[in-house]
N, C-alpha and C positions, 0 to 999 in steps of 0.2 A: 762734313760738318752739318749735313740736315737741311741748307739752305737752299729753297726754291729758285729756279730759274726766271731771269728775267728777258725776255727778250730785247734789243734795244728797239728804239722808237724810231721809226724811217720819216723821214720832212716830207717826202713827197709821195710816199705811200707805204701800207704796208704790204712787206714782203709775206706772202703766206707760206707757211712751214709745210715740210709734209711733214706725215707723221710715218713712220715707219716702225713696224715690229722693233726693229735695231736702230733704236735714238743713237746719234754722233753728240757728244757736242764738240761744238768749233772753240777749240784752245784757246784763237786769238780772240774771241768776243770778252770785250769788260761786262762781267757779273756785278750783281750789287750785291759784295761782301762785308764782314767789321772789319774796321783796319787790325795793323798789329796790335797800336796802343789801348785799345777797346779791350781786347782780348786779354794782354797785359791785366789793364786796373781791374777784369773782374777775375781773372787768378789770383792779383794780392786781394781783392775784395774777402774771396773764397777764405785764402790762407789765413788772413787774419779774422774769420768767422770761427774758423776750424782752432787758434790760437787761443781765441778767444775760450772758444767753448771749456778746451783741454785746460788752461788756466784755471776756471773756476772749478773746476774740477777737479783740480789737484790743491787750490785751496782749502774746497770741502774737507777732502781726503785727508791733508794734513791738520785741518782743525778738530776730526773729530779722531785721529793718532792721539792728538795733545791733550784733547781730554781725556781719553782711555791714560792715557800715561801719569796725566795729577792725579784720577781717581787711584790708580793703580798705587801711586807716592802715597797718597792720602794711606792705603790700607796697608801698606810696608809701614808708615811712620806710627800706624798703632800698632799693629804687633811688637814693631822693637821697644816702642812704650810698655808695652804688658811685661815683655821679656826683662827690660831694664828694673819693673820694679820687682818681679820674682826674683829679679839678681841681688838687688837692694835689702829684701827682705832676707834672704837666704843668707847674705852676705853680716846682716845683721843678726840674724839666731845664731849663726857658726859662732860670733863676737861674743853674744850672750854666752852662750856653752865654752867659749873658752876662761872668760872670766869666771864662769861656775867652777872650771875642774881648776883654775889657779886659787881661787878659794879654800877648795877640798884641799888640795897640797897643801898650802898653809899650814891651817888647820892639823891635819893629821900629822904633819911634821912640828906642829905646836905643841902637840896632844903626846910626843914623846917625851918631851922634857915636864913630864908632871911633876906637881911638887911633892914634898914629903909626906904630909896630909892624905892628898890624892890615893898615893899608891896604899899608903897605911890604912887609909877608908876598904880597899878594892881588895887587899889583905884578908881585914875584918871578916869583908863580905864574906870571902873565901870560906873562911874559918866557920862562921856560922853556918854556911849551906853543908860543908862540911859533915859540920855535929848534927844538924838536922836529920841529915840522910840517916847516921847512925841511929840514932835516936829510931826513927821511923821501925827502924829493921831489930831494936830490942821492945817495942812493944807487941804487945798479945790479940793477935784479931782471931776470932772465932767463927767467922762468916765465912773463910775460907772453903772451897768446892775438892774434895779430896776424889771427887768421880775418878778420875784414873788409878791411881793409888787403892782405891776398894776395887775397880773392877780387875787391877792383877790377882787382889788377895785373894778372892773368889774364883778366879780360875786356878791358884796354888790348891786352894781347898778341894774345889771338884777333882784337879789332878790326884789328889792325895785321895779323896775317897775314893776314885776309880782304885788306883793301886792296893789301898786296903782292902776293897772288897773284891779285886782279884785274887791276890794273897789268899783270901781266908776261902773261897771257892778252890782256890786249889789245895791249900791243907784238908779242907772238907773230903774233896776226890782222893787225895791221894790217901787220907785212912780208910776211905772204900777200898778202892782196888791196890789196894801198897802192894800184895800179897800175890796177886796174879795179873799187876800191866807193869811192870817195870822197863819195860821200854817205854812206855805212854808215859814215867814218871821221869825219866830220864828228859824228853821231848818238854813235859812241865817246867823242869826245871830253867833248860835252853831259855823257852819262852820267860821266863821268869824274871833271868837276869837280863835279858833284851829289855824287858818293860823298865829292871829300877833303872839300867843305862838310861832310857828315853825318862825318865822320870829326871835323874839329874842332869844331863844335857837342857830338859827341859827348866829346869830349876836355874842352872847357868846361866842360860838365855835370858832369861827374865830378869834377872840381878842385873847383868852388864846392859840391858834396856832401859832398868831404871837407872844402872847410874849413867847411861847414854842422855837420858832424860833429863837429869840433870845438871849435865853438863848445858845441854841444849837449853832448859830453865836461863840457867846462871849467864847464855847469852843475847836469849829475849830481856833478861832482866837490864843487863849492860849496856842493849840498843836501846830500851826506854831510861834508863838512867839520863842518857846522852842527850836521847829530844827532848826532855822536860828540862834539862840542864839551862838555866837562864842562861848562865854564860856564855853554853856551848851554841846557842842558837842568836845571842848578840855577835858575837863572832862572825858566824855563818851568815849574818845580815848584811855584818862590814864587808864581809867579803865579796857578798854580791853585789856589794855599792861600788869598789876597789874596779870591780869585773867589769860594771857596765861603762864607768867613764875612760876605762882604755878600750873600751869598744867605739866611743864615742869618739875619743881623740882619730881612730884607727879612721872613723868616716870621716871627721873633719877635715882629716888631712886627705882622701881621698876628694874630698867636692872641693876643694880649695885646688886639688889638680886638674878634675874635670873644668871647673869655671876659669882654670888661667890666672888665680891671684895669687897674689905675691903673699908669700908667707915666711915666718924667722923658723929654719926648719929644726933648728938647735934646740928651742926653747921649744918648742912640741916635744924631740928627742928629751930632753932634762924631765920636763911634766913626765912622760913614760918611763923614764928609768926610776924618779920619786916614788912612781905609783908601783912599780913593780919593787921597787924595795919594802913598800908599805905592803905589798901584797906578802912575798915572801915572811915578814915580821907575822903576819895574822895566821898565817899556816902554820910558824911557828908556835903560836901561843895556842892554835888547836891544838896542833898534839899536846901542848905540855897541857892542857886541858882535857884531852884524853886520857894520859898518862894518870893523871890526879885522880880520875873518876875513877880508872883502872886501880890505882891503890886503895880508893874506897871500897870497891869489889870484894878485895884481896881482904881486906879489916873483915868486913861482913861474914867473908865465909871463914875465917878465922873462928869466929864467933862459937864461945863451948856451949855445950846440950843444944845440937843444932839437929835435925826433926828431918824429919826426911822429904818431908810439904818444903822446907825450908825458903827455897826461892820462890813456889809458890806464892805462899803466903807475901814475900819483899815485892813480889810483883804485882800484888792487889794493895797493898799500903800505897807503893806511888802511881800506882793508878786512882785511889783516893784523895794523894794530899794534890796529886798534880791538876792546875787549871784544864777543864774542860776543852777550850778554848784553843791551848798550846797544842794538841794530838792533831786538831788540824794541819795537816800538809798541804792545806792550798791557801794558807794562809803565812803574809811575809809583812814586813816592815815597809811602810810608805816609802817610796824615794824625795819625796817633798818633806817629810818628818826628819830624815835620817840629815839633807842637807839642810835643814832650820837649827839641828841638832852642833851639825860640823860650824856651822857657822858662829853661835854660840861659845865653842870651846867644850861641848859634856856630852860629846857620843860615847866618852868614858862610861856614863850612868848607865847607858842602854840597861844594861842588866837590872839595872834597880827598878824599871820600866816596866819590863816582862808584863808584871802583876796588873798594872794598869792596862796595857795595851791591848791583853788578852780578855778583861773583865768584858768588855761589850759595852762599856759607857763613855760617853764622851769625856774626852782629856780635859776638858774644861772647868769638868768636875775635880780635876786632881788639886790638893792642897798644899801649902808649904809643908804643914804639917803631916801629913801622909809620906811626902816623898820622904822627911825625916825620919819616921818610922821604917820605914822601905830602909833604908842602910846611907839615903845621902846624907850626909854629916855634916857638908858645909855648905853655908850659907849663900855664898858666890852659887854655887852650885847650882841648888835650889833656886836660887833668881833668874840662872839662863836657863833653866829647863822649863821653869814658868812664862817667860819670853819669848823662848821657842815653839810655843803650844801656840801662843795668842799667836803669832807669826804661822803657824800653821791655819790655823783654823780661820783669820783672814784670809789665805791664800785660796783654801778650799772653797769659802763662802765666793769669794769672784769669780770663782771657775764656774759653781753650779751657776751664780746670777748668769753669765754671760752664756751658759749654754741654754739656760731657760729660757731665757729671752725671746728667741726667736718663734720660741711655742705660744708665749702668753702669761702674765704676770699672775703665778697662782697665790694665794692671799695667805697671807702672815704666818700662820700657825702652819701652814703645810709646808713654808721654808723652813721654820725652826726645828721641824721635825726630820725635814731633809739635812740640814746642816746636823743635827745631832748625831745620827746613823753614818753622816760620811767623815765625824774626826775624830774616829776611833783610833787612828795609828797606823791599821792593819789595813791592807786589799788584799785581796783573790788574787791567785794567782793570773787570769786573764786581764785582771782592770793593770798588775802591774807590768805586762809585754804594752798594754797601751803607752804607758806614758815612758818608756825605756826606745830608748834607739836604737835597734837592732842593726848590728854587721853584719852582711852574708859574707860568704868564703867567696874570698878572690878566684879561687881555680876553680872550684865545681860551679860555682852563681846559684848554689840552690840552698843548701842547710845555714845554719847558723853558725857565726866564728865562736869557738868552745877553748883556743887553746892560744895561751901569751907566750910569743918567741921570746929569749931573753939573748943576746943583754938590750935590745933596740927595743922590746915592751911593744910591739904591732899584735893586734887582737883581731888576726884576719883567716885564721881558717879554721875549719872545723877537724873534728878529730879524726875522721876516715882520713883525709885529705894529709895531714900532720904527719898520721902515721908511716907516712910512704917516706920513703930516702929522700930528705930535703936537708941540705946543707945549707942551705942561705934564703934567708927572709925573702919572700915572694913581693915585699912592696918597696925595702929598700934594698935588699941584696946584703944585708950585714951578717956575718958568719954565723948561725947558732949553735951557740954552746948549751941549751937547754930547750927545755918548753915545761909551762906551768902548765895544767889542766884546770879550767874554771868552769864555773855553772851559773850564770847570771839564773837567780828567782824570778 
């Protein structure tokens, strides 16, 4: 234990020690050592230095656990706050979008039981676009470009003076040598009738070209008939409205899956079969709209003292009477105009529209008096259609303010110039994939949904995908007995 040696103290003298290389010490001598109890209190002394120590120590340690663990609480309790309110928001557009497409239902299931009036109006229409068309195709244009038609007749002619002045080259020869080449006259002849064969083969050919030509005419004329057709491209409008809200229904009900909410899965099923019986209805009234036009065709080429330009010519008249405007293919019917319309009750009128939506001037400009002239008759009519306008062109004025905003308040005149270019009616075809909500195909996750299973109305795969052996709907599994093919614009 380190403790020096004491000798003890002698009374009568001391004893001197030797010292020796090799110290003893004597066992029995009392040393001066700590007792037990010494040694005791400074091992608890020690232990409870040592307890001490490791105490605040584990204090520390666990105080600064607890606050790594609030902060940590702190930053979980905002994130689930973020998350809660993208849930809330989400949860709320899905609500909006549902109440939109129970609107459209309504509506288009309103808009079947028209009144007497209505259909008798849409008749009218009929009938005068009708007689237009004919009309168009008995007057006389002079401006017509006959360039193909002169350049066959020019090559008939040249063909024909070649073979004439073959001909007479050979009758020339052969009253030279008649008399001494009669093999050479023989050989003449061969060649001879070889040329008139190639002369009429050639003559044949050119007859069955032009009347291949026009036949081919007569179905360029058909396809333009079809796009200038107010009707036929009202139609085509509904239908791409029809398209996009079972596209929509199709995600709703997928993010209503992803997020876990309780949804009436019926009354989604009911809205898609509505919607697809409304779709089915519009397909039908295409063809009987194609059919019509097709009888139109059929009258035209009927037509006596008919000219051999004949289509020609039918096909520069409604490229004259038709708006400019309507040729455009990248041009569709607002989705915001079309439900202010459905809302209304007179997506019926669409056609009577056409003329405005395509003119390039703001709807605002349109008058009772105008849509009157236009073919609407009645007066209800003409009030929601003018309703639906002010409702549009509100709607569009908030959008642009709230997206301007954030840029800086441009001054008066350069809104009203803005607001006037954007309530035309009409977007591009890019501004309207903006505001449309596009499905992707459940099974590839890559193209866009293009085709409605029926009877269940799911708008979830596209047409490579469709095309393959599928017996039952990929999101609920209901048997398919069809599929419609659609084209959201």
């Amino acid at each position: 234990m380190n403790i020096d040696y004491s000798p003890p103290i002698s009374i009568d003298q001391e004893m001197p020690t030797v010292q020796t290389p090799t110290m003893v010490l004597d066992p029995f001598v009392r040393r001066n050592t700590l007792t037990w109890e010494e040694q005791e209190a400074a091992i608890i002394e020690q232990e409870n230095r040592l307890h001490k120590a490791a105490k605040e120590q584990r204090e520390k340690f666990l105080n600064t656990i607890i606050q790594e663990q609030m902060e940590l609480d702190n930053e979980i309790a905002k994130v689930h706050m973020v998350k809660e309110i993208d849930r809330q928001k989400l949860i709320k557009a899905i609500q909006e979008d549902e109440k939109e497409i129970e609107c459209l239902v309504k509506n288009f299931i309103q808009s079947d039981y028209l009144k007497p009036e209505i259909i008798q109006q849409q008749l009218a229409y009929e009938q005068a676009e009708h007689d237009r068309l004919l009309e168009i195709t008995r007057q006389n244009y002079d401006n017509i470009k006959k360039a193909d038609v002169l350049r066959a007749m020019e090559m008939l002619i040249e063909e024909d003076y070649a073979v004439r002045h073959s001909k007479k080259y050979y009758e020339d020869s052969l009253n030279n040598v008649k008399q001494s080449m009669l093999m050479q006259d023989l050989e003449v002849s061969e060649k001879l009738t070889e040329l008139l064969n190639a002369k009429d083969q050639s003559r044949t050919a050119l007859v069955e070209q032009l009347l291949e030509d026009q036949d081919i005419q007569m179905a360029i004329v058909a396809s333009l008939l079809e796009k200038v057709d107010a009707k036929t491209w009202s139609l085509n409008q509904e239908i791409s409205l029809i398209s996009s809200h079972l596209a929509r229904l199709s995600v709703i009900e997928q993010e209503k899956k992803r997020l876990q909410i309780a949804y009436n899965y019926n009354e989604l099923l009911h809205q898609r079969i509505q919607l697809v019986n409304l779709l089915d209805d519009l397909f039908g009234q295409q063809n009987k709209r194609r059919k019509q036009l097709v009888e139109t065709l059929k009258e035209m080429d009927s037509e006596t003292n008919k000219s051999n330009d004949f289509w020609l010519k039918n096909y520069q008249k409604l490229m004259d009477s038709a708006p400019r405007t309507l040729l455009d293919i990248g041009k569709s019917l607002d989705p915001i105009l079309a439900n202010y319309l459905l809302q209304e009750g007179v997506i019926h009128c669409l056609p009577f529209l056409v003329k405005f939506l395509f003119s390039g001037d703001s709807l605002l400009n349109i008058t009772k008096e105008e849509l009157k002239l236009s073919g609407v008759s009645l007066s209800t009519d003409r009030d929601a259609i003018i309703r639906a306008i002010h409702l549009y062109v509100g709607a569009k004025s908030q959008n642009h303010n709230y997206e301007a905003s954030p840029v800086g308040a441009p001054s008066a005149p350069t809104e009203e110039l803005t607001e006037e270019q954007q309530c035309t009616g009409v977007v591009t075809t890019s501004q309207a994939d903006d505001t449309v909500l596009e499905a992707e195909c459940v099974i590839c996750m890559d193209a866009k949904s293009e085709v409605v299973f029926v009877p269940c109305g799911h708008m979830c795969c596209c047409q490579p995908c469709a095309g393959k052996e599928m017996e039952s709907c990929p999101m609920c599994r209901t048997t398919i007995e069809r599929t419609i093919k659609v084209m959201i614009a």
